[in-house]
Structures are given as structure tokens and as C-alpha cells.
C-alpha positions as CSV (number, residue, x, y, z in Angstrom):
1,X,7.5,-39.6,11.5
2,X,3.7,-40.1,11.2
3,X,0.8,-39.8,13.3
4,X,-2.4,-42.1,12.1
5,X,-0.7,-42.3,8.7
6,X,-0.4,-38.7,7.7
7,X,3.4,-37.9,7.3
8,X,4.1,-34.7,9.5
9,X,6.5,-33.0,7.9
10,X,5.3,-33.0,5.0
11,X,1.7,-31.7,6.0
12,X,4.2,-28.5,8.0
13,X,5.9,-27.9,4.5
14,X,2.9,-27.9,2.4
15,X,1.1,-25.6,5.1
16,X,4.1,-23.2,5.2
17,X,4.2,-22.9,1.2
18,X,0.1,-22.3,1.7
19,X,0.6,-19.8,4.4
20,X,3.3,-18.0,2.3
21,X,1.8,-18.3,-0.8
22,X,-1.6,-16.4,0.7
23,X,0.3,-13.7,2.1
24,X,2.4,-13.4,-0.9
25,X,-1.1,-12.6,-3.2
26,X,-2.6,-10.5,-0.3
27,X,0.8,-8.5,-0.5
28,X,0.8,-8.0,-4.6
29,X,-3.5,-7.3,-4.0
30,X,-2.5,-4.0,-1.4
31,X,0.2,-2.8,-3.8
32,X,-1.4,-2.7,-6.9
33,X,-5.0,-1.7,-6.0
34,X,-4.3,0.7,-3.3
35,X,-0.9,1.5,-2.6
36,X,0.7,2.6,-6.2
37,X,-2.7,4.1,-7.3
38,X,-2.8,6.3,-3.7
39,X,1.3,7.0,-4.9
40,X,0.0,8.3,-8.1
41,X,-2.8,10.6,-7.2
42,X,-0.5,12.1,-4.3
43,X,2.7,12.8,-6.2
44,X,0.1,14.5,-9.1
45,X,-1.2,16.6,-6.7
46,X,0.4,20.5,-6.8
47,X,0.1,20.8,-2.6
48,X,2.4,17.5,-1.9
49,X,6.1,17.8,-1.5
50,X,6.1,14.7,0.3
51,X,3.7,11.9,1.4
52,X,4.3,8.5,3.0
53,X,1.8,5.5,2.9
54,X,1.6,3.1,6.2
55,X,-0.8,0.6,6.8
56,X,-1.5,-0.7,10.5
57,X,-4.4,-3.0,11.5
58,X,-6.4,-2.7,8.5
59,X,-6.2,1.7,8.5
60,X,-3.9,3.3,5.9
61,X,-2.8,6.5,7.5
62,X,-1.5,9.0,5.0
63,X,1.1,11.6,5.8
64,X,1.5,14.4,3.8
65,X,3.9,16.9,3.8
66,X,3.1,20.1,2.1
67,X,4.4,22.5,-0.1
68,X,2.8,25.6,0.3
69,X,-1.2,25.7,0.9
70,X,-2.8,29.3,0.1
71,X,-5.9,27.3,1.6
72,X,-5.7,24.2,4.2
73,X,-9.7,23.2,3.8
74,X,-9.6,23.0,0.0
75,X,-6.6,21.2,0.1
76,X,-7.6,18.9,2.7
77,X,-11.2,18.2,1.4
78,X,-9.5,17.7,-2.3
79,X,-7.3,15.2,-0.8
80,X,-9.5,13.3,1.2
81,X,-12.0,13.1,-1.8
82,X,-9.1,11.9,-4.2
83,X,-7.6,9.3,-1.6
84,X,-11.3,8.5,-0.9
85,X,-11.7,7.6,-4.6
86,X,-8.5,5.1,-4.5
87,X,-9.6,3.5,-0.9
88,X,-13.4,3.3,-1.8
89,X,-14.5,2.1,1.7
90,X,-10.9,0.8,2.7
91,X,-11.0,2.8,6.4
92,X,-7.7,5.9,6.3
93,X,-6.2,8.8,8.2
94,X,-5.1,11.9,7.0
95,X,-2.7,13.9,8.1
96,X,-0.4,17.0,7.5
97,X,3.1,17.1,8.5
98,X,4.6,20.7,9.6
99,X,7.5,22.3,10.5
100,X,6.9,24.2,13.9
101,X,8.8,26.2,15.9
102,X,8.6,27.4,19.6
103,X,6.7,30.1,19.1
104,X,3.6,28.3,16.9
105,X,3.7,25.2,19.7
106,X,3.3,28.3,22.2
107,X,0.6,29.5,19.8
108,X,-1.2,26.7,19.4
109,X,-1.3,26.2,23.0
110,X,-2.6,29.3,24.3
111,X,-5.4,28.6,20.8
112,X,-6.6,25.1,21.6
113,X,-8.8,26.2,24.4
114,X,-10.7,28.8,22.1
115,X,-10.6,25.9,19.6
116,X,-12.2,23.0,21.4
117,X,-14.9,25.6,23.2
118,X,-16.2,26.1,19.4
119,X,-15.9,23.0,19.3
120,X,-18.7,22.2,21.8
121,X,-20.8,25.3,22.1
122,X,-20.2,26.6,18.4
123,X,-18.9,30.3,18.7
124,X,-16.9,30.7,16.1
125,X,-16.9,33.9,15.7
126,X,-15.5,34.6,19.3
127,X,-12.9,32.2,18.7
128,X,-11.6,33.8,15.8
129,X,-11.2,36.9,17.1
130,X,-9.6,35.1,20.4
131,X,-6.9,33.1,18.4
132,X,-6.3,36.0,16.2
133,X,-5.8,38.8,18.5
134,X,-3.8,35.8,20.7
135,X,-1.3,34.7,18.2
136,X,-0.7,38.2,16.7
137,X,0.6,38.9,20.0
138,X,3.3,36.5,19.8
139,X,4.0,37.2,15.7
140,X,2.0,34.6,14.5
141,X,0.0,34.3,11.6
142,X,-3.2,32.2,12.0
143,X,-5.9,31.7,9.4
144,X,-8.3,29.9,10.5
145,X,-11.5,28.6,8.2
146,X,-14.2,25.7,8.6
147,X,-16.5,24.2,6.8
148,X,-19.6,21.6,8.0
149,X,-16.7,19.0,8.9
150,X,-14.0,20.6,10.3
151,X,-12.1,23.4,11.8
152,X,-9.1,24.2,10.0
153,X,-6.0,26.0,11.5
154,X,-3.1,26.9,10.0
155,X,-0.2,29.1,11.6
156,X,2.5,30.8,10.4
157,X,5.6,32.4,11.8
158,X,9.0,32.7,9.0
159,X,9.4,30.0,8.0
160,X,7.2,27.4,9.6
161,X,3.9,26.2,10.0
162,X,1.5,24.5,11.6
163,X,-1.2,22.6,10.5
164,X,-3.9,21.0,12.7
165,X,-7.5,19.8,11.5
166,X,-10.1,19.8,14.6
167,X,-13.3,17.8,13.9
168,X,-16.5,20.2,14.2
169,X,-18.6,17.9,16.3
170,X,-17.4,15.7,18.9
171,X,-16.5,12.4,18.4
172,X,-17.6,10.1,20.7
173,X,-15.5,6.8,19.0
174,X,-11.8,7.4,18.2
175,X,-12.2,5.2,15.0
176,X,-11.6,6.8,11.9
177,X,-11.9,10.3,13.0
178,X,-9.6,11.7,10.3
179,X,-7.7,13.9,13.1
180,X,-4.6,15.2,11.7
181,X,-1.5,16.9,13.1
């Protein structure tokens, strides 16, 4: 079959080895530069038990599950700076997989309001005290600790945990935002 003298088929064959052979390189590109280097940082760092590596619409979102953190800021700022040092300015998400229970959901709950108030008017210190005296009534640990960032909040009760990482400001565009569960 041709059309003006150009044989069809073989223009849709040589297209569909181009098209293949594209997204074949683009493939080996993500896996070498970014994807086994990110692999390598996260399984050599003591705080990961477990991580996994997705990438959708251009964002790698990295889950990480943790052993146990003594401190959830450092750990999170030493992860974001070493995953920050693979990605350059490739765009990511962070976040921690827990293990929670009833009681830290209810926790959490009952918390979040405190949270996101200090969030927007900046009294930490009332919120502290709130989430403290709050989750100590229902056995819970909470440590809670921020830096110029972030609010970090990390519960305990036996075995579980919860991890959540609250941006200090508020973010007007949901790109990027680093939220983490």
C-alpha cells in the first residue's frame, strides 16, 4: 500500500522501532541516574527498614518505612537532603510509613486541630501542651518537635506508631509540598 509514494507500512514499523527505541533509553536514563543511586543511599541509611521508589507524572514519591527513629526531624531533614542530593532538582515526595492502631488514629484526631491552629497563628507552645496532656489521656506517647520547615509528630502506643510531617506555613499550591503520612 502507498500513499504519494511513501510505503505505509513501512514508515508504521520504522516509527514503532523509533518510539520504542526512545522509551527504551529514557527507561535505562531513570534507572541508572536516579533510581538505583536513590536504592543505594536509602538501604545505607540506619533509620530504613524498608523504602519503595514510584514515579508518577514526572514526581518520585518515596515511601519509607522506618525502623526505629529516636528523632523524626533529623531523620527526616537527613533524608530529604540525601535523596535531594540523588534527585538534584528532579521534583519528590517523602513520606513515612507507620503502623497505627485505633487508639493513635483517635490520637491524632483529637491533635490535628491543635496542630493545624499552630499552624496558622503560630502557638506552639499551647499546642504542645494541648496534644500532650490530650494523648497522655488516652496512653499515648507523642513527641512532638519543629524546626523552620515543619512540624514533626510522632506517636507512640506498644507497639505502633505514627508518623505525620505538617508543613509550618501554609501552602497555598499542592505541588511538591513534601506532606507525608
Amino acid at each position: 500500500m502507498q500513499w504519494y509514494g511513501w510505503r505505509i507500512p513501512i514508515i508504521l514499523v520504522a516509527m514503532l522501532v523509533g518510539l520504542s527505541f526512545f522509551f527504551a533509553v529514557q527507561w535505562i536514563y531513570n534507572r541508572y541516574n536516579y533510581q538505583e543511586p536513590l536504592a543505594r543511599v536509602l538501604e545505607a541509611d540506619r533509620a530504613v527498614q524498608n523504602f519503595s521508589i514510584e514515579r508518577e507524572d514526572g514526581v518520585y514519591k518515596i515511601t519509607v518505612q522506618p525502623k526505629d527513629i529516636v528523632d523524626l526531624g533529623d531523620t527526616y531533614r537527613r533524608l530529604r537532603k540525601s535523596i535531594q542530593k540523588v534527585l538534584g532538582r528532579q521534583p519528590f515526595t517523602l513520606e513515612f510509613k507507620d503502623n497505627r492502631d485505633r487508639e493513635l488514629e483517635k490520637a491524632f484526631y483529637y491533635s490535628q486541630f491543635a496542630l493545624y491552629e499552630a499552624q496558622v497563628r503560630g502557638n506552639y507552645r499551647e499546642m504542645v501542651r494541648y496534644i500532650e496532656d490530650r494523648t497522655a489521656s488516652l496512653g499515648v506517647e507523642a513527641i512532638i518537635s519543629l524546626d523552620e520547615e515543619n512540624i514533626y509528630v510522632h506517636m507512640k502506643h506498644r507497639d505502633c506508631h505514627l508518623y505525620r510531617v505538617i508543613p509550618r506555613r501554609v501552602v497555598s499550591s499542592p505541588e511538591n509540598t513534601g506532606l507525608t503520612r
